[in-house]
N, C-alpha and C positions, 0 to 999 in steps of 0.2 A: 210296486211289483212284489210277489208274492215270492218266498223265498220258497227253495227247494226241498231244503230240510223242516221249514215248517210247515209244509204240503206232507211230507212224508211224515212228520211224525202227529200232525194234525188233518188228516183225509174228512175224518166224519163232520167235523170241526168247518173245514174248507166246504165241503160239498151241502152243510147246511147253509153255510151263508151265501152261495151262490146260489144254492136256490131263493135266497130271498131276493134275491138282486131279479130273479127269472134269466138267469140265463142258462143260453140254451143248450145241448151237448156238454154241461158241467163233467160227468160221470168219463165218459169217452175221451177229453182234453186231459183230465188229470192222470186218468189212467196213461196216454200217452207219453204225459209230464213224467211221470214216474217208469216206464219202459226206457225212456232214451235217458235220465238220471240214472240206472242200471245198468245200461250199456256205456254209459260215459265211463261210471265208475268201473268197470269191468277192465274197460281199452286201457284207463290210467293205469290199475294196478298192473296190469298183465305191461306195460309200455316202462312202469320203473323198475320191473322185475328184469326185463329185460336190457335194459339201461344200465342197472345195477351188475348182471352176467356180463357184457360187454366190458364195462370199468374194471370187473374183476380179472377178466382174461387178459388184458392190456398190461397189469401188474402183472400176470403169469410170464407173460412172451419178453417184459424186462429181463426180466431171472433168468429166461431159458436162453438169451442173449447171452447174459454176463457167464453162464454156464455154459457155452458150447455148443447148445445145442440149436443148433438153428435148423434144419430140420421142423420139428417139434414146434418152433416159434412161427415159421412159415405157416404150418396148419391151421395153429391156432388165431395165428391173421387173416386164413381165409376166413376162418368165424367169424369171426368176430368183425368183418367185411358182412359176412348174411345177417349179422345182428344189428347192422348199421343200418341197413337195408329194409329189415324188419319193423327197425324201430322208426324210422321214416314214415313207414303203411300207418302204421299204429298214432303217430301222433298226427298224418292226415285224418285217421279216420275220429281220432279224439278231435279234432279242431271239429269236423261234420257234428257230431253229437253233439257239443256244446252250441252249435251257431241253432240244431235245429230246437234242444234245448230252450234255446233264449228265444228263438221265436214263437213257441208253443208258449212261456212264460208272459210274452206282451201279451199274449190276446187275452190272458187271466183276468178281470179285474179285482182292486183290492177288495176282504168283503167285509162287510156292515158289523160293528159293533153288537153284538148277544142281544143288546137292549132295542136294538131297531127292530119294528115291526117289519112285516111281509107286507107287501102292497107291489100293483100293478103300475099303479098311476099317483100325479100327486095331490089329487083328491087322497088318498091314503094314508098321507103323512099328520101325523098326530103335532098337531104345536103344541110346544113346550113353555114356552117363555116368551112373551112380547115387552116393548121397554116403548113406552110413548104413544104419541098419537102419530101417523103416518099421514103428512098431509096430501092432500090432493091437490095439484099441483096444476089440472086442469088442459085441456086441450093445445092451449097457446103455449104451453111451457119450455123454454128452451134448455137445450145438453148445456153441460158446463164448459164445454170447450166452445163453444158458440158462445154463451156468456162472457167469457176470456176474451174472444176478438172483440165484440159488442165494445165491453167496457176496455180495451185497452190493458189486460191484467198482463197477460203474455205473451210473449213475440215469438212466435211459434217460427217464422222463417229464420230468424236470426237463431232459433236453436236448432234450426237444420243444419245451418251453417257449420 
């Protein structure tokens, strides 16, 4: 799976090698990928800014305890009660981004080495390198796990077991 930051700092990058792959709606998925990656990022910071106000007020309404003023403490507990509240919305709506994130990111697939050609089919594939002769093995030829029973090599029941 393709990462996110390297979608984002490799786009042109990405969307050529998807096109060698042919696949379809490349331009439209990424842009996606990268709309909800900005809104993810968005919800985070604004959800630890937020997090971070809260922590702070918490320390304020100790002080305003120990000083007397309770009043002043009480308010500042309604707050930071609506920042609690807040930040709840905020990291549902952060959990939705990243799940739709991750879904828009499986359908990517990974893409092809610079050095791969374009091709539709695999008549298209360029062979590089062969090692031997490939024998032909002929119509009667049986799988190796049929060889295994045949000759008694493994006990396939007993490694059920």
């Amino acid at each position: 799976m393709l990462q996110v930051q390297f979608i984002r700092d490799n786009k042109e990058t990405v969307l050529e090698g998807l096109a060698k792959r042919n696949f379809a709606n490349a331009e439209t998925i990424i842009e996606q990928v990268l709309t909800a990656d900005e809104n993810r990022r968005k919800t985070q910071v604004e959800l630890d800014n937020t997090l971070a106000e809260s922590n702070k007020m918490s320390k304020e309404i100790g002080g305003f305890y120990k000083s007397g003023e309770v009043q002043k403490a009480n308010l500042l507990k309604e707050k930071t009660g609506l920042l609690k509240d807040k930040s709840k919305e905020l990291a549902e709506s952060l959990n939705d981004y990243a799940e739709e994130l991750t879904g828009l990111l499986y359908q990517i697939p990974n893409i092809p080495h610079a050095s791969v050609k374009a091709g539709t089919s695999e008549e298209d594939n360029e062979k590089i390198f062969s090692e031997g002769i490939i024998p032909d093995l002929g119509e009667n030829a049986l799988p190796h796990w049929e060889l295994a029973k045949k000759y008694d090599i493994i006990d396939f029941e007993l490694g059920n077991k």
